[in-house]
C-alpha positions as CSV (number, residue, x, y, z in Angstrom):
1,X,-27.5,47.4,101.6
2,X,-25.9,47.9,105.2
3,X,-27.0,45.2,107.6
4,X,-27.9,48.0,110.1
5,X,-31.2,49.2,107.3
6,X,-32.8,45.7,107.8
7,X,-33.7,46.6,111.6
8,X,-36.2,49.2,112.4
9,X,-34.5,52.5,113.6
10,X,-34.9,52.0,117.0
11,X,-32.1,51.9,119.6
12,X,-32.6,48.2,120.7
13,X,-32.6,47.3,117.2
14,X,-30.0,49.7,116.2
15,X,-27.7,48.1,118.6
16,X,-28.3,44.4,117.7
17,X,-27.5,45.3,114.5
18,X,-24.0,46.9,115.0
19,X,-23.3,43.7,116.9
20,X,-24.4,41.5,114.3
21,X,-22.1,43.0,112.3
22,X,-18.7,42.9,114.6
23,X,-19.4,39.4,114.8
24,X,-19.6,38.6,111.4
25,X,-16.6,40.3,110.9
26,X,-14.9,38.3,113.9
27,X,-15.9,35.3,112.3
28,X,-14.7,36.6,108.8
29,X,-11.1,37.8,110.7
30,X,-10.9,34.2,112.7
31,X,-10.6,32.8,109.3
32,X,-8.6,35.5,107.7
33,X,-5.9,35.3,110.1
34,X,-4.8,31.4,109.5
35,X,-5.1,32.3,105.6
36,X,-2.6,34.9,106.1
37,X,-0.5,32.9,107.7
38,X,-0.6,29.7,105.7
39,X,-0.3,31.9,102.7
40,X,2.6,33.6,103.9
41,X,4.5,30.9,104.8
42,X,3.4,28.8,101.4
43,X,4.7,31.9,99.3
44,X,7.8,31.8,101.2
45,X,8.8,28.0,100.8
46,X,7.7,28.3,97.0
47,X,10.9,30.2,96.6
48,X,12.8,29.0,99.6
49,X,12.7,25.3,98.2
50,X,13.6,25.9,94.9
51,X,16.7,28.4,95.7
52,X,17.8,25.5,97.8
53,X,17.6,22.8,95.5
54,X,19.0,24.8,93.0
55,X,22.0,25.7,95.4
56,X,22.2,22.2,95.9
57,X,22.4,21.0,92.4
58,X,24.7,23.2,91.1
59,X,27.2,23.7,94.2
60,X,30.0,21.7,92.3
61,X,29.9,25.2,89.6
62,X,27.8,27.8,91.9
63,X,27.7,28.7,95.8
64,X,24.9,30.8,96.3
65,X,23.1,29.1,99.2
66,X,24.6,27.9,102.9
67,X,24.1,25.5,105.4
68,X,24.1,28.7,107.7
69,X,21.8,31.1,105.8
70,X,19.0,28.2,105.7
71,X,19.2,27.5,109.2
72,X,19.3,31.1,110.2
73,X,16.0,31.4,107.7
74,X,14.9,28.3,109.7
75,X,15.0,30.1,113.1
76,X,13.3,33.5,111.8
77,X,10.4,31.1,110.3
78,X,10.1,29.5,114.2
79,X,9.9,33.0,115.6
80,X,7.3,34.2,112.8
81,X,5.3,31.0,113.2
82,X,5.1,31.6,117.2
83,X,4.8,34.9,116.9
84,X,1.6,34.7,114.7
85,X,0.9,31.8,117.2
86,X,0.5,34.5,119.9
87,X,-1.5,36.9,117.9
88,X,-3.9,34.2,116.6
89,X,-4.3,33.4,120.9
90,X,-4.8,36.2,121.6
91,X,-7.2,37.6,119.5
92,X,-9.7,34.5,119.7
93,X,-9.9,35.3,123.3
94,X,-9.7,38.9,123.4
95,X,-12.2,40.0,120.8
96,X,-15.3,42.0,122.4
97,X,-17.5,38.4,122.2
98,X,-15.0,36.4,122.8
99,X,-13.8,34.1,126.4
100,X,-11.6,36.1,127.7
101,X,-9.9,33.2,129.0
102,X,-13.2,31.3,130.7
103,X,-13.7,28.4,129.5
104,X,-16.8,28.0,132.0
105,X,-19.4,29.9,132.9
106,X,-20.7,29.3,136.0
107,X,-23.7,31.5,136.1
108,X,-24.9,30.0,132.5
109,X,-24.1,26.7,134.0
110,X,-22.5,25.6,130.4
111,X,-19.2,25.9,128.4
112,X,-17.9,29.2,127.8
113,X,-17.3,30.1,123.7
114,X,-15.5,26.6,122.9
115,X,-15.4,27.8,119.2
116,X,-12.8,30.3,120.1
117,X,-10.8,27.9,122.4
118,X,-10.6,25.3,119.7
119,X,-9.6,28.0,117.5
120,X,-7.0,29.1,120.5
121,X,-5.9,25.1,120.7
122,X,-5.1,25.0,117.1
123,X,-2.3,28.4,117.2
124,X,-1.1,27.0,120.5
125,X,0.4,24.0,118.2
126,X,1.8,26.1,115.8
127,X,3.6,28.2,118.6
128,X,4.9,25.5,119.7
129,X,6.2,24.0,116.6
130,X,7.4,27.7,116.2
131,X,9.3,27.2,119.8
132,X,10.6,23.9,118.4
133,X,12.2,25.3,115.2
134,X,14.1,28.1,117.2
135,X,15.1,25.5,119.9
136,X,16.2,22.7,116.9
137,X,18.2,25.5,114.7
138,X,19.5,27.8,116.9
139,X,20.5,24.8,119.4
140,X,22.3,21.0,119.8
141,X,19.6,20.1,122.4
142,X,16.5,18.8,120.3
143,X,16.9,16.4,117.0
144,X,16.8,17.9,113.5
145,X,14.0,15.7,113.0
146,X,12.0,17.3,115.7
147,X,10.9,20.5,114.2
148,X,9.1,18.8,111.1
149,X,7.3,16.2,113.4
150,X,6.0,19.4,115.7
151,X,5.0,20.4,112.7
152,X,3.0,17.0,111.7
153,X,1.7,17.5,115.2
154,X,0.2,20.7,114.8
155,X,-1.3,19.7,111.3
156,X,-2.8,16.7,112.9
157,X,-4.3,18.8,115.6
158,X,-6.0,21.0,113.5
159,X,-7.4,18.5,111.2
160,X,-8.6,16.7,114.6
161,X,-10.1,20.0,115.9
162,X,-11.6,20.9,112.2
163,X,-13.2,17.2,112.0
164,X,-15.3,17.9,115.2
165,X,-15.9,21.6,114.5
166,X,-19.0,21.5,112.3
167,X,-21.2,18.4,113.9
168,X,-24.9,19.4,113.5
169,X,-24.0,22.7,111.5
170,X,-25.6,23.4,108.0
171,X,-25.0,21.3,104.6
172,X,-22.3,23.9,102.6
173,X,-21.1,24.7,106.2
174,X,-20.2,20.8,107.1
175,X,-18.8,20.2,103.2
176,X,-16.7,23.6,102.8
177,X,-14.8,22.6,106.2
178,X,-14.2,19.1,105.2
179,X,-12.7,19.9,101.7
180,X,-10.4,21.9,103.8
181,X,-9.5,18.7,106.2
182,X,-8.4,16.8,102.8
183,X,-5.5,19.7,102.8
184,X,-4.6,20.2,106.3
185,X,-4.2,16.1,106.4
186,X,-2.1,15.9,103.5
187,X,0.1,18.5,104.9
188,X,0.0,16.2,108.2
189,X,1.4,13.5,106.0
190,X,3.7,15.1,104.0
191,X,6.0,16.5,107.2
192,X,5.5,12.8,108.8
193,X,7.6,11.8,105.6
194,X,9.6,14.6,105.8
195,X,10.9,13.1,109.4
196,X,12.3,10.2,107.9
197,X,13.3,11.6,104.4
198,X,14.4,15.5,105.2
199,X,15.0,17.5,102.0
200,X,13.4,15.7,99.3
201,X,11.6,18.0,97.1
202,X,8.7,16.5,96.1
203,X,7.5,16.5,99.2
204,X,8.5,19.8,99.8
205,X,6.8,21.3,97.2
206,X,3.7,18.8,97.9
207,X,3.2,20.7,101.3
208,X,4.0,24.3,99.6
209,X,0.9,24.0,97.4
210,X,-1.5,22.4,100.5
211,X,0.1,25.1,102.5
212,X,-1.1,27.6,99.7
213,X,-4.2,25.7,99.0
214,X,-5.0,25.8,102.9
215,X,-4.6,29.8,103.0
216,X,-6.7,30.3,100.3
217,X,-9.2,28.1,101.0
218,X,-9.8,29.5,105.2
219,X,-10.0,33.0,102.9
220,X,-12.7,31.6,100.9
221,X,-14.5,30.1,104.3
222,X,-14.6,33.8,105.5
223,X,-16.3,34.8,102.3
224,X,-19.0,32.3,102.0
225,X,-19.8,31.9,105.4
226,X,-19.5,35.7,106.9
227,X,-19.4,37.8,103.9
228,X,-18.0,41.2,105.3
229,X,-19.7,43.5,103.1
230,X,-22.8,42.7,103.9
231,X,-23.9,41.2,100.7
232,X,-26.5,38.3,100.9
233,X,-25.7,34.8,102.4
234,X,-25.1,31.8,100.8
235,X,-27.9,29.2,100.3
236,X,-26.4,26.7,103.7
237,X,-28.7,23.6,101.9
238,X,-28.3,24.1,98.2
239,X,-27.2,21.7,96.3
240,X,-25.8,23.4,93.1
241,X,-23.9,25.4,95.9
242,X,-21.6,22.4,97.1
243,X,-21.5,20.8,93.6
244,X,-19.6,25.1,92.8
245,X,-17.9,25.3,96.2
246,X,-16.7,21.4,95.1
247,X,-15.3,23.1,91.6
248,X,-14.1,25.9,93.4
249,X,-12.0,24.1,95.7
250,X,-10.1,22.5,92.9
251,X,-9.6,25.5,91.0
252,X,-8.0,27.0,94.4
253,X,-5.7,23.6,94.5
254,X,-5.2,24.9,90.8
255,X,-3.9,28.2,91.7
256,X,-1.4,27.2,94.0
257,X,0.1,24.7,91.4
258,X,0.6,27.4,89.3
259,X,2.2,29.8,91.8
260,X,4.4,27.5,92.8
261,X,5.4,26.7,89.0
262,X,6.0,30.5,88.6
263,X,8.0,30.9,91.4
264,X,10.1,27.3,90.9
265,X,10.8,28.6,87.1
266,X,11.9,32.1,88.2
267,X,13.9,30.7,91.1
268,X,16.3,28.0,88.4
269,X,16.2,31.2,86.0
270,X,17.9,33.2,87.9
271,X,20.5,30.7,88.9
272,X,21.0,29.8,86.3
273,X,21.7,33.3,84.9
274,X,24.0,34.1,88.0
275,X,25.7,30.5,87.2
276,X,26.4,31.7,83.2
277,X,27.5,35.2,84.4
278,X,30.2,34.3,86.7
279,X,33.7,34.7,85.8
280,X,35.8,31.0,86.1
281,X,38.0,32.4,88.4
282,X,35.0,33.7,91.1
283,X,33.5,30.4,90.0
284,X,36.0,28.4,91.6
285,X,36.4,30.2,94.3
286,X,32.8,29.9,95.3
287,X,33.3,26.3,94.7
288,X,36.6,26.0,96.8
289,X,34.7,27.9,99.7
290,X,31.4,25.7,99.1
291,X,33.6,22.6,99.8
292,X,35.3,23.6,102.8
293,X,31.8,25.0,104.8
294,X,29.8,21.5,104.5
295,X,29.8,18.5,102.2
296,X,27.1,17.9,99.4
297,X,24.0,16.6,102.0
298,X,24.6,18.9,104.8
299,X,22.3,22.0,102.9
């Protein structure tokens, strides 16, 4: 039944209705738009990590990767990640209820939509990890090690801004944010190590399924807490609702193990198959060529 039908038809009524429901669906878009984006990029470094571990492992027999290619993909990650930066700005501030940047209103005499400047505080880090990639790749001027501590930074952030984003809110509302804070801390942790140990691939593929996990999860947010079709609400102080949400959240961790298992298998497969189908000849000629570009720990 359409939201609108539960009010009487009257204009007054009519017209709280329709706004009810464009800010549900804010609300259900807010979280929409940082599932996207952690999805996307966790699809992309399921295959990205593999293909380069698998270039590096067999480089001595089969050049498929470079040191160029990955840090060109590097710099079109930064731009992506600032450009959703931008988009996610601008649309907590820019939506019909949202701040339109005021952050205090005076006539109200009390803070001006903080939800959607947290929100807005949380893709500024990301853009400007996404500033830091471009500037480390594309550059000399800023330390290799700088884009994956930006990166810890902004995880951090979030998990920060998350922990102190729910305080007095309902039950299932508190517990399904702070299953999500286990991932986004994790994630924190895992590009902390990366600093100190770049390109080791468990922890790459540790912070491609909480990357995944983290998408999927801000999607599931959206549908338990806004529901966009306008089906009934979730019970906020049930029980038997966290103990599901609980399960839930492990079958999402679930998923994204699995995913990333597909894609790792398919990814060796197909080197593998390129590897066997090369000639000897074109074989050491990619292998000649592989050694004169960069030596074994510069992919």
């Amino acid at each position: 039944m359409c939201l609108i039908s539960q009010f009487p038809e009257t204009s007054a009524y009519s017209s709280f209705g329709y706004i009810y429901i464009l800010e549900i669906m804010a609300n259900f878009i807010g979280h929409a738009l940082p599932g996207s984006f952690f999805l996307l990029f966790g699809l992309w470094w399921s295959v990205k990590f593999p293909l380069k571990h698998a270039c590096r492992k067999n480089k001595k027999v089969f050049y498929l990767g470079s040191k160029a290619g990955f840090q060109r993909a590097e710099i079109i990650e930064g731009i992506v990640k600032a450009v959703f930066a931008l988009i996610g700005i601008l649309g907590e501030q820019f939506v019909p209820s949202g701040p339109h940047l005021k952050l205090y209103n005076y006539k109200a005499q009390e803070w001006d939509h903080l939800m959607n400047w947290q929100h807005s505080t949380m893709y500024l880090f990301y853009g400007l990890s996404g500033v830091v990639d471009i500037l480390t790749h594309a550059t000399n001027v800023v330390p290799v090690a700088f884009d994956r501590l930006m990166m810890s930074l902004a995880e951090f952030v979030e998990g920060y801004l998350f922990y102190f984003h729910v305080h007095g809110r309902a039950m299932l509302d508190v517990h399904i944010h702070i299953l999500l804070l286990t991932a986004i801390f994790g994630t924190a942790l895992c590009f902390f190590l990366e600093v100190f140990c770049r390109g080791n691939i468990v922890l790459e593929l540790l912070r491609t399924s909480l990357f995944i996990l983290q998408g999927s999860w801000f999607w599931q947010i959206g549908f338990v807490l806004f529901p966009p079709s306008g089906g009934p609400e979730w019970d906020q102080n049930d029980h038997n609702n966290m103990m599901f949400i609980t399960m839930c959240y492990c079958w999402h961790y679930a998923f994204a193990l699995l995913l990333l298992a597909v894609n790792y298998t398919v990814v060796t497969w197909v080197v593998r198959i390129k590897m066997k189908g090369a000639k000897p000849m074109e074989m050491e000629l990619l292998k000649t060529s592989g050694q004169e570009q960069e030596s074994e720990d510069e992919i």
